[in-house]
C-alpha positions in Angstrom: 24.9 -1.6 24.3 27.5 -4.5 24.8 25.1 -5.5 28.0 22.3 -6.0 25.3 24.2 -7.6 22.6 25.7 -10.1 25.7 22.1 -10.8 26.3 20.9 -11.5 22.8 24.1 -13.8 22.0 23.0 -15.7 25.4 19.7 -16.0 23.9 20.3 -17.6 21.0 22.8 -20.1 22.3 20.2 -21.7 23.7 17.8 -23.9 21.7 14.9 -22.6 22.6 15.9 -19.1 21.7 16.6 -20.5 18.2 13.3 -22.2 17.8 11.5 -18.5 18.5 13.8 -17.2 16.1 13.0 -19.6 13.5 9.0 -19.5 14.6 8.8 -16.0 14.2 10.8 -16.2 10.6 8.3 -18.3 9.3 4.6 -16.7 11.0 6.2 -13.4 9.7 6.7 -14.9 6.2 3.5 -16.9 6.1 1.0 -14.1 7.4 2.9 -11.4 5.2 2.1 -14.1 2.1 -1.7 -14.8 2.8 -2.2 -11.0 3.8 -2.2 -9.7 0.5 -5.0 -12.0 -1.0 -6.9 -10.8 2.4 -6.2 -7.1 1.7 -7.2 -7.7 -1.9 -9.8 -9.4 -1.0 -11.8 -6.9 1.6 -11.8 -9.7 4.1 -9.0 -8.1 7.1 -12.2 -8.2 8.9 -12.7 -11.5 8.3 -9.2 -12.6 9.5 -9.9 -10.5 13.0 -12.5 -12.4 13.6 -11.3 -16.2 12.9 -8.3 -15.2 14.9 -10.6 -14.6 17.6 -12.9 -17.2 17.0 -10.1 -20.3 17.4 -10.6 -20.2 21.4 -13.2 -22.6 21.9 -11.7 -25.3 19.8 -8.2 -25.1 22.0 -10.9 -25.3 25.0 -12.7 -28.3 23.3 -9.0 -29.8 22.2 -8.3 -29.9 25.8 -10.6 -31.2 27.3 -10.9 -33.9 25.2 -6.9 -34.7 25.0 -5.3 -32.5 27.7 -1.9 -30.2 26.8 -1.4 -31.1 23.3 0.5 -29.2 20.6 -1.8 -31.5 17.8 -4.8 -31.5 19.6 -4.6 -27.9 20.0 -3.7 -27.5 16.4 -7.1 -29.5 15.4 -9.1 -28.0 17.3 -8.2 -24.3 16.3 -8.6 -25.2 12.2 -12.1 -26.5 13.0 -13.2 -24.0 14.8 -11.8 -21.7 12.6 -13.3 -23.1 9.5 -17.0 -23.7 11.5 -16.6 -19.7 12.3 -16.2 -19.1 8.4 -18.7 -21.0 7.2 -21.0 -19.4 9.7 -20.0 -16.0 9.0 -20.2 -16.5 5.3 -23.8 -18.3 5.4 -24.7 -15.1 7.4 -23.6 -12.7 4.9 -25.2 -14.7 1.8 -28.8 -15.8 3.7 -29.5 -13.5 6.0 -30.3 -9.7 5.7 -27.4 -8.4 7.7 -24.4 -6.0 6.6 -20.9 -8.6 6.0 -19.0 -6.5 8.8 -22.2 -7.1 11.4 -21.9 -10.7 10.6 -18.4 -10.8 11.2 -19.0 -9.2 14.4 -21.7 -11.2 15.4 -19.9 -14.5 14.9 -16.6 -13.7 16.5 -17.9 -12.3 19.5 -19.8 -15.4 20.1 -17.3 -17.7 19.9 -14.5 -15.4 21.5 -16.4 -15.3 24.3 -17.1 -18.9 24.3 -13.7 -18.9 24.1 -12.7 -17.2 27.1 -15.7 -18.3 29.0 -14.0 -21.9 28.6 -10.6 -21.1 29.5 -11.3 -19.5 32.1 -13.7 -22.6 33.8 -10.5 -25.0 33.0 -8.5 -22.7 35.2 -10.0 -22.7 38.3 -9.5 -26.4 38.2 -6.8 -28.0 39.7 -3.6 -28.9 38.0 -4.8 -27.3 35.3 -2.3 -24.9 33.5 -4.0 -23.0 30.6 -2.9 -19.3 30.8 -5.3 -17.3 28.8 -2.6 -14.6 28.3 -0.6 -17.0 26.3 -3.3 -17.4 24.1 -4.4 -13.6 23.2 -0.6 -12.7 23.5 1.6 -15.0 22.2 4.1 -16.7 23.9 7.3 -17.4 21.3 9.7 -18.7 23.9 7.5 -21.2 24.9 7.6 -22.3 21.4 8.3 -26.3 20.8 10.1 -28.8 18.2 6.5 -29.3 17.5 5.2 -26.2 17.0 8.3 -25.5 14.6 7.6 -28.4 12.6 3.6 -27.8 12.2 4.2 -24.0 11.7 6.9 -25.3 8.7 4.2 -27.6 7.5 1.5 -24.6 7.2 4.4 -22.4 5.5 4.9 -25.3 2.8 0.8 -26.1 2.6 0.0 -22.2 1.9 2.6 -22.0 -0.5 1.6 -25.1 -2.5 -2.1 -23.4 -2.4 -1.0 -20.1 -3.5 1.2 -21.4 -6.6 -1.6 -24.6 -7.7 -4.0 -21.9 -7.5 -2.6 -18.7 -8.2 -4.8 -17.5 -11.4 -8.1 -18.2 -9.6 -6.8 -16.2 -6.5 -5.5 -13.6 -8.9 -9.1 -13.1 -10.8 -11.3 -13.6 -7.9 -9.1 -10.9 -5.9 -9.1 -8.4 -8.5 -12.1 -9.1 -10.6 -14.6 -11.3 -8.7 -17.5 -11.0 -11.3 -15.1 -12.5 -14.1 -14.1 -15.7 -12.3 -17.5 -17.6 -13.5 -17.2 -16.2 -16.8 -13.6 -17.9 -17.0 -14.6 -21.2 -15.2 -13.5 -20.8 -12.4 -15.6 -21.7 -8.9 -15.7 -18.5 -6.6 -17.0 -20.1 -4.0 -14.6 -22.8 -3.7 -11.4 -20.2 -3.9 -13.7 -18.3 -1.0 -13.5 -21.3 1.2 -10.3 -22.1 0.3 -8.9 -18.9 1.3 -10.9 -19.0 4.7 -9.0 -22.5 5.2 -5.8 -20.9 4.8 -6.6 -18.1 6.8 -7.4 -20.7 9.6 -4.1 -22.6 9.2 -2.3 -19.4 9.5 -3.8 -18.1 12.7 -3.1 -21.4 14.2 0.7 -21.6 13.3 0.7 -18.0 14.6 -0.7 -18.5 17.8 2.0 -19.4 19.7 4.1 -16.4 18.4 1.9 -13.0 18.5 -1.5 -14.2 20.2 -5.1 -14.2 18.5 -5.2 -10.7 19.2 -2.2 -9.2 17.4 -2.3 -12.0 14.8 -4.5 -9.1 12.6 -1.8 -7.2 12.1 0.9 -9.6 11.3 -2.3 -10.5 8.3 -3.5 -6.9 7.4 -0.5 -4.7 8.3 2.7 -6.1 5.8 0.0 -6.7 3.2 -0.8 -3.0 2.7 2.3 -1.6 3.1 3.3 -3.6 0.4 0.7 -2.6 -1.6 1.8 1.1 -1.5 5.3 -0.4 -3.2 3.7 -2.0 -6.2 0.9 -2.6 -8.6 2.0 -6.3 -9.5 1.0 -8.7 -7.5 4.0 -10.8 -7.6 6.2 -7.8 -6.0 3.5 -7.2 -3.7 3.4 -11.3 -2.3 7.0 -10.7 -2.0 7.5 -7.1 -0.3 4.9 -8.5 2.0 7.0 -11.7 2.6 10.0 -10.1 3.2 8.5 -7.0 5.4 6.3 -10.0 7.8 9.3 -11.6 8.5 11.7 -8.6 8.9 8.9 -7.1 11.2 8.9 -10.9 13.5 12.8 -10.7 13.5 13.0 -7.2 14.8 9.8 -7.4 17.0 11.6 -10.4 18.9 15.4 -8.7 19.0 13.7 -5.8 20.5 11.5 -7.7 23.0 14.6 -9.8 24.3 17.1 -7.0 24.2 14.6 -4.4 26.5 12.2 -7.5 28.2 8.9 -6.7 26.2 6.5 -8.9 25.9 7.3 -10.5 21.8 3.9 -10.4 20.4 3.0 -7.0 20.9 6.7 -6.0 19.8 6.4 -7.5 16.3 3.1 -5.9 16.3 4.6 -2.3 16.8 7.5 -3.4 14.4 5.3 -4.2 11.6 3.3 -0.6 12.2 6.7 1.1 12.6 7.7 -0.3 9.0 4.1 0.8 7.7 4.6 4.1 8.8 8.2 4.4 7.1 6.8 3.1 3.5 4.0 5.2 4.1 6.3 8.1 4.1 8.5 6.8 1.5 7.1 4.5 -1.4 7.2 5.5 -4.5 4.8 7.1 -6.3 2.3 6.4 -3.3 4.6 8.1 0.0 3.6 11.4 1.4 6.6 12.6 1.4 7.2 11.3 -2.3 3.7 12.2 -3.4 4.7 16.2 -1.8 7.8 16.6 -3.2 6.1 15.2 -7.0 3.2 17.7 -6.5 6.4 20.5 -6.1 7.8 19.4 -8.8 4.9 19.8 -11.1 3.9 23.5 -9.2 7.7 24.6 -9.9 7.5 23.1 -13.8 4.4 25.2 -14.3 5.5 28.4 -12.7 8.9 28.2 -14.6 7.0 27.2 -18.1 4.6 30.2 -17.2 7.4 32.5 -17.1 9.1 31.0 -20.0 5.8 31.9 -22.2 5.7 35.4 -20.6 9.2 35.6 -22.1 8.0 35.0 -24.9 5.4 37.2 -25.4 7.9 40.3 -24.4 9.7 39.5 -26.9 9.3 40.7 -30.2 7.6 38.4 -32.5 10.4 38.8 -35.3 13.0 39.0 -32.9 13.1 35.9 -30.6 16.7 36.6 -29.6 15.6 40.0 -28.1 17.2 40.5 -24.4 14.8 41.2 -21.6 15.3 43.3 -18.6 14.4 41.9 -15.4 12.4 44.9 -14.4 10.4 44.2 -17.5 9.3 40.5 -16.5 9.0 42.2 -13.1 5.7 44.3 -14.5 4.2 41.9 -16.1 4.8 38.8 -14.0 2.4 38.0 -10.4 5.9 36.8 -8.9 7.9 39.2 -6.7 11.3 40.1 -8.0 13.4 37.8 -5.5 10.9 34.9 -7.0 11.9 35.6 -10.1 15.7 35.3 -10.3 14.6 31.7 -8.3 12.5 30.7 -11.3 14.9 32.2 -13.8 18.2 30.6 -12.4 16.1 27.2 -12.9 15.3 28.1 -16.4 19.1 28.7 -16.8 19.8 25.3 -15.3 17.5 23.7 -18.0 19.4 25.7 -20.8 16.3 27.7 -21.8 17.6 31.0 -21.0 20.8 33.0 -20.5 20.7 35.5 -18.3 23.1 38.3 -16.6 23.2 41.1 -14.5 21.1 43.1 -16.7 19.2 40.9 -19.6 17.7 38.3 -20.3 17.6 35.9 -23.3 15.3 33.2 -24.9 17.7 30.1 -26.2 16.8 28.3 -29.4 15.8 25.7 -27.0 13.7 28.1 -25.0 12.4 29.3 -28.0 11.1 26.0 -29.1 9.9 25.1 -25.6 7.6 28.3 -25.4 5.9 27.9 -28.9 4.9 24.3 -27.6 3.1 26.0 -24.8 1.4 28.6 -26.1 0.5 26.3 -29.2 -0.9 23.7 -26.7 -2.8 26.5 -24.8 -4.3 27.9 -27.8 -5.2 24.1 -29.5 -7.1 23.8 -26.1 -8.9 26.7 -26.3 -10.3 25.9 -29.9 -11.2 22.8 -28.9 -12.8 23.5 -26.0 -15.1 26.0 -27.8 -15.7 23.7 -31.6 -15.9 20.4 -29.5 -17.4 21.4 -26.0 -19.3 24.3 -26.9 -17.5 26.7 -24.5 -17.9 30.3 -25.0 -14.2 31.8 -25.8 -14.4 34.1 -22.8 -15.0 31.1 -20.3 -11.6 29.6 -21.8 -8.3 30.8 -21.1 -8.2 29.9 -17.4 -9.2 26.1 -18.2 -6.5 26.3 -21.2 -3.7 27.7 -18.3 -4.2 24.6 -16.4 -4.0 22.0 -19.0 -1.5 23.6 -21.4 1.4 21.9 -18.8 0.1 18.3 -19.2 -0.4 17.2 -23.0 2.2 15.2 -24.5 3.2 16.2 -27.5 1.2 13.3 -29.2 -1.2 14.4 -27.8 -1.3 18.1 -29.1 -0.5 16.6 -32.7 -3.8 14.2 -32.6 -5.8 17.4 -31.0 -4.2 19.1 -34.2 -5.3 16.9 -36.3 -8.7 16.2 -35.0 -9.6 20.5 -35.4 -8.2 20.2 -38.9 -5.0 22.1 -38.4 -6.6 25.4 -36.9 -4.3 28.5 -37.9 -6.1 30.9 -35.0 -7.6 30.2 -32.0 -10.8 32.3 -30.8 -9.2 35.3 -29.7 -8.2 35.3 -33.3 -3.8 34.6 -32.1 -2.4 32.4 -34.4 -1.4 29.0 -33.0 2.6 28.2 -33.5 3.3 25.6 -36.0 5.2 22.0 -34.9 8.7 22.9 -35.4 
């Protein structure tokens, strides 16, 4: 370990391990910003392909100017932006599917792309490694490449904020932005410009070919944090450039190759929030669906109490074996549920009795008067007949608010009985 932290120290001591650092910082940041409006916008297909597609303008930029850093840089944002306009005039004029015009397209000019590169190369003196093109190369990153990838970071950004609303309608509802003023069309090119700067400044750091998922991969796992887009642009930030910090540590600490280390970061971090957002993790999403089956199993339990007990006598104590007779639950399932029910203060129990609490008392007569309200309406307003209803009225009686049960209420005209002819408890 002190081997690897000599290395990394070593590393950044020199300038060129600082510029990485700083070049991955910002491609991180930028591609987690513009990701979201591509996730949001169904087009991670779209910035696949003009990451691809970028090839034959480096070709074209150098032949025309030799090894140049600008030239380069031209070269990809016009071939990028040709590629979007051909793919878009594809999707709108001609009668093919929008992912076969995206595949068509890139392909082409991928191919072009390597196809060129690879005709330079067998000439001599030339030094045009393809590798560093799909791959990445970050420490061969330059002052130059710094500074343009910096001027892309502050370009998007200005983008984003001058045109934020018509980004936020068009991404979310697409068939309002005319009806507001605002020019669809215009934002859809606009993005696909974007998109183009962004693979460009990223090309030097993760390659054309893992650019994708430096675009699509921070995006959506900052979509499974939040609903609002502002959190989600900045989750996304913060998770691109944590995933192009780490994906570089790890590449010069064990010798991998960086691109394809920020690339596994970035999936790595998906994975985690996968597992662990809220409201939207697995893990989160089983332990809420426990939850809920342990609240209905303990409030079913709590209405069987109930019901044993004498209707004039609500403080009546109830042996276990009773419950035990009437309930589906095996006995060792029961004292489970019934030391939870203690927990929550709705019962007292001992060795040999149990007892309803005023507050288990109350809690019980909401259920059974939400099961029964159920149950009339599903036969006055739905037309059910009453012997199709009590299993429908089990499953909902454990989600109605209690506004809810009192607008039902009101609505059936304050029913005294439901159709089995049980009276319905009154609101405490």
């Amino acid at each position: 370990m002190a081997e690897i932290n000599d290395h990394i120290q070593q590393f950044f001591m020199l300038e060129s391990g600082l510029r990485a650092l700083i070049a991955s910082i910002l491609v991180g940041g930028l591609c987690g910003l513009l990701g979201c409006f591509l996730v949001l916008r169904n087009m991670s297909l779209i910035g696949d392909a003009l990451s691809h597609a970028i090839l034959p303008g480096i070709v074209v930029a150098f032949i025309l100017f030799g090894y140049s850093t600008i030239a380069f840089f031209g070269g990809s944002v016009i071939a990028g932006i040709l590629s979007a306009f051909m793919i878009t005039w594809m999707q709108r004029n001609i009668r093919v599917k929008n992912d076969a015009a995206i595949g068509i397209i890139f392909s082409f000019m991928f191919s072009l792309g390597i196809i060129g590169i690879s005709w330079l190369s067998h000439h001599e003196g030339v030094h045009l490694d393809l590798k560093d093109f799909l791959f990445g190369n970050i420490l061969a990153v330059e002052k130059a490449d710094v500074i343009l990838t910096l001027l892309m970071v502050g370009l998007v950004i200005l983008m984003i904020i001058v045109f934020y609303r018509s980004l936020f309608v068009t991404s979310f509802q697409a068939n309002l932005a005319n009806t507001l003023g605002i020019n669809a069309n215009f934002i859809h090119y606009l993005t696909m410009l974007l998109l183009s700067l962004s693979v460009v400044a990223s090309l030097r750091s993760v390659g054309v070919i893992l650019v994708v998922s430096m675009l699509i991969t921070p995006a959506s796992a900052a979509l499974l944090i939040s609903d609002r887009l502002p959190k989600v642009l900045i989750s996304s930030v913060i998770l691109g450039m944590l995933s192009a910090m780490t994906g570089l540590l790890l590449s010069i600490a064990f010798d991998f190759p960086p691109g394809p280390s920020m690339a596994v970061i970035t999936t790595f971090f998906y994975l985690i929030i996968m597992l662990f957002a809220p409201q939207r993790g697995l893990i989160t999403k089983w332990k809420l669906k426990r939850t809920h089956e342990m609240r209905e199993v303990v409030e079913d339990i709590l209405k069987l109490l109930s019901k044993l007990t004498r209707p004039k006598n609500q403080t009546e104590k109830i042996t276990l074996s009773d419950l035990a007779t009437k309930s589906i639950h095996p006995t060792k399932k029961l004292k489970q549920y019934l030391r939870k029910l203690r927990e929550l203060g709705l019962v007292v129990d001992d060795q040999d009795s149990i007892q309803l609490t005023n507050d288990g008392i109350q809690r019980a007569h909401e259920l059974i008067r939400a099961h029964r309200l159920w149950e009339v309406f599903l036969v006055e307003k739905l037309g059910l007949d009453k012997d199709q209803i009590h299993e429908e009225a089990d499953k909902f009686e454990h989600n109605f608010t209690e506004e809810e049960i009192r607008e039902m209420d009101e609505s059936l005209g304050y029913p005294e009985r439901d159709p089995h002819g049980s009276p319905i408890p009154r609101r405490s």
